[in-house]
C-alpha positions, 0 to 999 in steps of 0.5 A: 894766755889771755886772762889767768882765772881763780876759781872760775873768777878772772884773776888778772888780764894781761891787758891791766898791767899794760892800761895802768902804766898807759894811765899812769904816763897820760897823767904824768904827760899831762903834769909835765904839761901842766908845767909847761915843761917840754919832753927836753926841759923835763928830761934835763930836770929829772936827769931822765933821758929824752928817749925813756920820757918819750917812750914812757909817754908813749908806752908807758915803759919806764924804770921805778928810779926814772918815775921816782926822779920825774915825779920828782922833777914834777913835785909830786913825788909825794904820790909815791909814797902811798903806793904800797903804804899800809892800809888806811895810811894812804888816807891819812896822809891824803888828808894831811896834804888838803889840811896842807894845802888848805892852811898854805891857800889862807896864808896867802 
């Protein structure tokens, strides 16, 4: 069952569900890295298992409360937020966070 087709356009691979959560668990390795945490140090963090952080970085297998609590552990849980926001509130709140950040970067 490769790709389903709408009206001899592709629809939907079977290969994108499983790139998106590859690309999703390289991004949040290379947080995790970013942060110098090893795989323990996150798990023991996030309250998340060590063997559903390992296999999430290597498949990208993992359950919706166990990204929210590593993304959490990370501090970006705010990402989150977005995924299935409104239209258009994704980028508001995007630019509410460089103002953010911008305002925190001249304080300093």
């Amino acid at each position: 069952m490769g790709t389903i087709y709408l009206m001899n356009a592709p629809l939907l691979s079977q290969e994108t569900p499983h790139k998106h959560t590859h690309a999703i668990a390289q991004r949040m390795r290379a947080r995790r890295k970013e942060a110098h945490l090893s795989q323990a140090q996150l798990s023991q963090l996030s309250g998340v298992s060590l063997g559903s952080l390992k296999r999430f970085e290597q498949t990208g297998e993992i359950s919706l409360s166990s990204l929210v609590a590593l993304s959490s552990a990370l501090e970006c849980e705010n990402e989150l937020t977005t995924l299935f926001a409104p239209e258009g509130l994704g980028d508001v709140r995007a630019a509410l966070k460089v103002i953010e950040e911008y305002v925190e970067s001249r304080a300093s």
